[in-house]
C-alpha distance (Angstrom), angle and dihedral (degrees) to the residues before:
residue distance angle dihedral
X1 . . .
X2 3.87 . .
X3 3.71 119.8 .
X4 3.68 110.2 -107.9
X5 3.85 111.4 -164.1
X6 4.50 125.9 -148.5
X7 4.28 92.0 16.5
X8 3.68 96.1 158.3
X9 4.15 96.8 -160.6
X10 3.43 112.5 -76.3
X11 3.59 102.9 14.0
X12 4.14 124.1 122.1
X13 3.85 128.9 -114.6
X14 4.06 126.0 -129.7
X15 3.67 125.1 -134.6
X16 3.89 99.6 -163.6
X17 3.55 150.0 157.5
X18 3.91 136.5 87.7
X19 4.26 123.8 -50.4
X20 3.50 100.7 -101.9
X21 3.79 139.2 3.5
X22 3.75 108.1 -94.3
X23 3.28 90.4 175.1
X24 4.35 153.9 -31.7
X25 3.85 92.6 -92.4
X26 3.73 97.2 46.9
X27 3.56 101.7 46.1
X28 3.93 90.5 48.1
X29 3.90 89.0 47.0
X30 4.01 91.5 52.3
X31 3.85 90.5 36.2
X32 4.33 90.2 58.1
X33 3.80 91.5 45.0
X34 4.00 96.1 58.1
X35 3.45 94.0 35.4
X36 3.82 95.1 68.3
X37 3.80 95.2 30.8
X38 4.17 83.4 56.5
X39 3.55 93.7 39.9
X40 3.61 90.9 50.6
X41 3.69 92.5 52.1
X42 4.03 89.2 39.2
X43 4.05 88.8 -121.4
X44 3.26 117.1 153.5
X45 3.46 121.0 -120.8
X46 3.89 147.8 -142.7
X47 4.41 112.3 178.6
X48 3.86 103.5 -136.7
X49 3.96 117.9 -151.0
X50 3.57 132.2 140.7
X51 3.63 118.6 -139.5
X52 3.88 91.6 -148.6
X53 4.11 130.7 4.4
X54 3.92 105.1 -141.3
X55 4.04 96.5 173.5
X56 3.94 103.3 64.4
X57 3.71 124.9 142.8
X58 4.05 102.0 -115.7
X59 3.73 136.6 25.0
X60 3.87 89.9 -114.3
X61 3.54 95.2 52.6
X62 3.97 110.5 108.5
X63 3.55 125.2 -102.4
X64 3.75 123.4 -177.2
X65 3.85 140.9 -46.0
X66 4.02 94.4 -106.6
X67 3.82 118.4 -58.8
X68 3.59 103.1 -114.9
X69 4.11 91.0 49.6
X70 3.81 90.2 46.2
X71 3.91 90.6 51.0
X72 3.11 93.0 49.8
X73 3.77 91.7 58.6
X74 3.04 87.0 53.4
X75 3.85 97.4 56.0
X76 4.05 87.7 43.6
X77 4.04 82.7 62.5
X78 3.49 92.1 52.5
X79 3.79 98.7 50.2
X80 3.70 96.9 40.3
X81 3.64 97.3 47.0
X82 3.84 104.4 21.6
X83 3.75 97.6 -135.1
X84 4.11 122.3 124.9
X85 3.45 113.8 -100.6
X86 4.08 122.2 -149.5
X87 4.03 123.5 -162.2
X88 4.29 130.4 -177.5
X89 4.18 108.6 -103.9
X90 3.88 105.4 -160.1
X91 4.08 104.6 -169.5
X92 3.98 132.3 21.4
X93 4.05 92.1 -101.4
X94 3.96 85.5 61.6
X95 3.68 94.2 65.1
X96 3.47 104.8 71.6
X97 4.31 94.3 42.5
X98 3.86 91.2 49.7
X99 4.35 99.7 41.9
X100 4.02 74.6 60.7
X101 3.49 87.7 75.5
X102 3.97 124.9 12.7
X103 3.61 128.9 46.4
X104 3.64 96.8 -126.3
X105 3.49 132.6 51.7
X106 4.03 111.6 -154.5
X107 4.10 118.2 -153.3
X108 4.37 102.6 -151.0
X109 3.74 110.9 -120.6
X110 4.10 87.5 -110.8
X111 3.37 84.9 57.2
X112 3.62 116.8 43.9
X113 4.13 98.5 100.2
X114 3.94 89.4 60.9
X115 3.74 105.4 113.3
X116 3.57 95.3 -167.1
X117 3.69 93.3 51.8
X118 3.85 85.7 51.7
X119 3.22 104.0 48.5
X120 3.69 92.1 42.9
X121 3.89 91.9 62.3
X122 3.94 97.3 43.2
X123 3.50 93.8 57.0
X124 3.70 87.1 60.1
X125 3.67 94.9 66.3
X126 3.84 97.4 -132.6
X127 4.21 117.8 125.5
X128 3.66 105.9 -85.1
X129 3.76 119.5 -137.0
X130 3.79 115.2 -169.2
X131 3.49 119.5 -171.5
X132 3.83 120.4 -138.6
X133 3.93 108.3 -112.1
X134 3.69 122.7 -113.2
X135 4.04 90.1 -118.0
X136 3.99 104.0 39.1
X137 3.77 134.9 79.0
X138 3.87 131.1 -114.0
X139 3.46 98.3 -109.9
X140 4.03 90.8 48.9
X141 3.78 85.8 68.3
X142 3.52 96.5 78.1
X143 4.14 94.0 76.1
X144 4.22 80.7 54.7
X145 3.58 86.9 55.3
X146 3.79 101.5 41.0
X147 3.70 86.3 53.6
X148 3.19 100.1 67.1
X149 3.94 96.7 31.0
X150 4.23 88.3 51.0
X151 4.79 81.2 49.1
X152 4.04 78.4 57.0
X153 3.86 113.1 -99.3
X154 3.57 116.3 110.6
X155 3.92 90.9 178.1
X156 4.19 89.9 109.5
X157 3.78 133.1 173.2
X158 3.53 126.0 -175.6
X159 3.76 119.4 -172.5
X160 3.67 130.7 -176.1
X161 3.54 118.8 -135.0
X162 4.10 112.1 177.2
X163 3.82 132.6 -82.5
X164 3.28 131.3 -93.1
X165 4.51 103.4 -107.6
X166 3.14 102.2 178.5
X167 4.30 134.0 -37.4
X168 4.11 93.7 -54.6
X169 3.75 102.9 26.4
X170 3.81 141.7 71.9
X171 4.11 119.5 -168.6
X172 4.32 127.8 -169.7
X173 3.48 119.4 -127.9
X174 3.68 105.3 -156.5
X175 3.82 94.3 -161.4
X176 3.77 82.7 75.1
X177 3.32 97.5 67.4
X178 4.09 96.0 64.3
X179 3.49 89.1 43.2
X180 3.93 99.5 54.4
X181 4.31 85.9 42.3
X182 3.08 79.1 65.7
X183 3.85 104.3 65.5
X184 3.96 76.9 72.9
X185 3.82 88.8 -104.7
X186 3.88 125.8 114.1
X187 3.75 117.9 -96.6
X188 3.90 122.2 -132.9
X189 4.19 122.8 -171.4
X190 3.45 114.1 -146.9
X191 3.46 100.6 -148.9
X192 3.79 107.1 170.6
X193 4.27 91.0 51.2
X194 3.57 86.5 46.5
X195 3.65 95.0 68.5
X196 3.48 98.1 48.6
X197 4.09 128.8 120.2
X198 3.87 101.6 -142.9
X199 3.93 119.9 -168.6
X200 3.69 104.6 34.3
X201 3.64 115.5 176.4
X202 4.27 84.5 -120.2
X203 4.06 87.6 59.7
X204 3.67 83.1 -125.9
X205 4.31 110.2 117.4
X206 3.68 107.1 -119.6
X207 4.20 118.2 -160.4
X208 3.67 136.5 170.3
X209 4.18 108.3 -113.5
X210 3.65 88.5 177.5
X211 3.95 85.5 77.1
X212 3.83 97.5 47.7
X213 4.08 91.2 99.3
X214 3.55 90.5 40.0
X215 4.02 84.0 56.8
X216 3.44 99.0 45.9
X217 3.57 97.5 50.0
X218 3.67 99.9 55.0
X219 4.26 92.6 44.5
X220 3.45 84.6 55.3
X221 3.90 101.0 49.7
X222 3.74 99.5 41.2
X223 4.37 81.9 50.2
X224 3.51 114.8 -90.6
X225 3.87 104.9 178.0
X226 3.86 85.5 -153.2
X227 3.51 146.1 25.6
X228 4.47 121.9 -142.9
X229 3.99 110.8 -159.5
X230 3.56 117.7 167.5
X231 4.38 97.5 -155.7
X232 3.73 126.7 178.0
X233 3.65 135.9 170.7
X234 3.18 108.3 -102.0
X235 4.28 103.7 -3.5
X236 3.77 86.3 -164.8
X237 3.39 92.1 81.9
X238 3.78 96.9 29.1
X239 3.97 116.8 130.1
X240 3.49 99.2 -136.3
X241 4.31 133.8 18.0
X242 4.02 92.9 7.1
X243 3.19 92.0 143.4
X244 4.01 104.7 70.1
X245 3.69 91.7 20.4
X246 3.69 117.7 132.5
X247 4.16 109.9 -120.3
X248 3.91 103.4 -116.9
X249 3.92 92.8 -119.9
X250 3.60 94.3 56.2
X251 3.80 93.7 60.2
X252 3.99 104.4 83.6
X253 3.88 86.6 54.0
X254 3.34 99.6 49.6
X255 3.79 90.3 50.2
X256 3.86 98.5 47.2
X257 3.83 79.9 62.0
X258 3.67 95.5 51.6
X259 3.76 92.6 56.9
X260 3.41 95.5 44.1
X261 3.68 86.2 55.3
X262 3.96 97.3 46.7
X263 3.70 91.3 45.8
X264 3.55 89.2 46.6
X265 4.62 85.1 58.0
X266 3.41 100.2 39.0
């Protein structure tokens, strides 16, 4: 499992930072800010950028900068800052070119029943986090996490994501975050995808940011051992997700409150 550095006992992690590398200066600008918010706070924490976004709504929609120059943004984030970074790998051959670089290989949600995909990224020996599909239960995630555990590589993630309610809404059912803890794996709520409004008739994913707080909060009272928040600048302008991204200067607040509330249940 991934070193995670000032975890007082009991506290939660943060996978963090915006959807996909735009570019060197960005990331590094994004990666500074939440490192001394978390280190202020003493949360430990994961930077969260993927080096190319393969499931987008339209063929105009933008993608990446070039996969080997985003990953190795993302390595320059881990050197300069000396926190773990975690990326999306979309097919088996991706494994092997992304473990060269991040600490944490991430399985999509749309993803997470391919067995070649899973296998693929055990074998490299990196922490595996698998996110919950859109269309399965909690308790179905254990045969995604035995997959990868039976290729080798106990170092297993699970993170919950939303569910699909209906054709333009997604909804979190806290019970499932007990029930996948109890796989024996840590349990990670993505909070920022979990708000989103896929399959609007633009082609553009809609979500509801006002709720991200809300979100949060709850994860982390009924025990989330992690919290997922894609955060960007200005997500106005963002290239991918802007629309239940998490503005960067709203971040530290909404952390001091998450403390609060897991000091408050341990």
């Amino acid at each position: 499992m991934i070193e995670l550095k000032n975890n007082p006992a009991g506290n939660f992690f943060l996978l963090a930072g915006p959807c996909v590398i735009e570019g060197e200066e960005m990331a590094m600008r994004i990666a500074e800010r939440v490192v001394k918010i978390t280190e202020a706070l003493q949360i430990p924490y994961v930077f969260k950028g993927s080096y190319r976004k393969a499931n987008r709504s339209r063929l105009d929609s933008f993608t990446g900068i070039g996969d080997e120059k985003a990953l190795k943004v993302l390595r320059k984030v881990h050197e300069t800052f000396g926190v773990p970074t975690v990326t999306d790998i979309h097919s088996a051959d991706e494994a092997a070119m992304a473990a060269e670089y991040v600490d944490v290989l991430q399985i999509p949600a749309f993803l997470c029943r391919q067995t070649d995909l899973l296998v693929a990224a055990a074998k490299t020996g990196k922490t595996i986090n698998i996110k919950k599909g859109q269309f399965l239960s909690p308790l179905a995630m254990q045969f995604a996490a035995d997959k990868v555990v039976e290729a080798g590589n106990k170092n297993v993630m699970l993170t919950e994501r939303g569910t699909t309610f209906g054709y333009q809404d997604l909804v979190v059912d806290y019970r499932g975050i007990p029930e996948m803890q109890s796989f024996g794996y840590p349990v990670i709520l993505d909070v920022t995808h979990s708000l989103q409004q896929p399959n609007q008739t633009s082609g553009v994913t809609g979500g509801t940011p006002q709720l991200i707080e809300t979100v949060a909060k709850a994860g982390i009272a009924v025990g989330a051992d992690g919290i997922f928040i894609e955060t960007h600048e200005n997500p106005a302008v963002a290239k991918s997700d802007g629309a239940n991204m998490l503005k960067l200067d709203l971040l530290e607040g909404l952390l001091t409150k998450l403390v609060r509330i897991r000091e408050a249940i341990k």
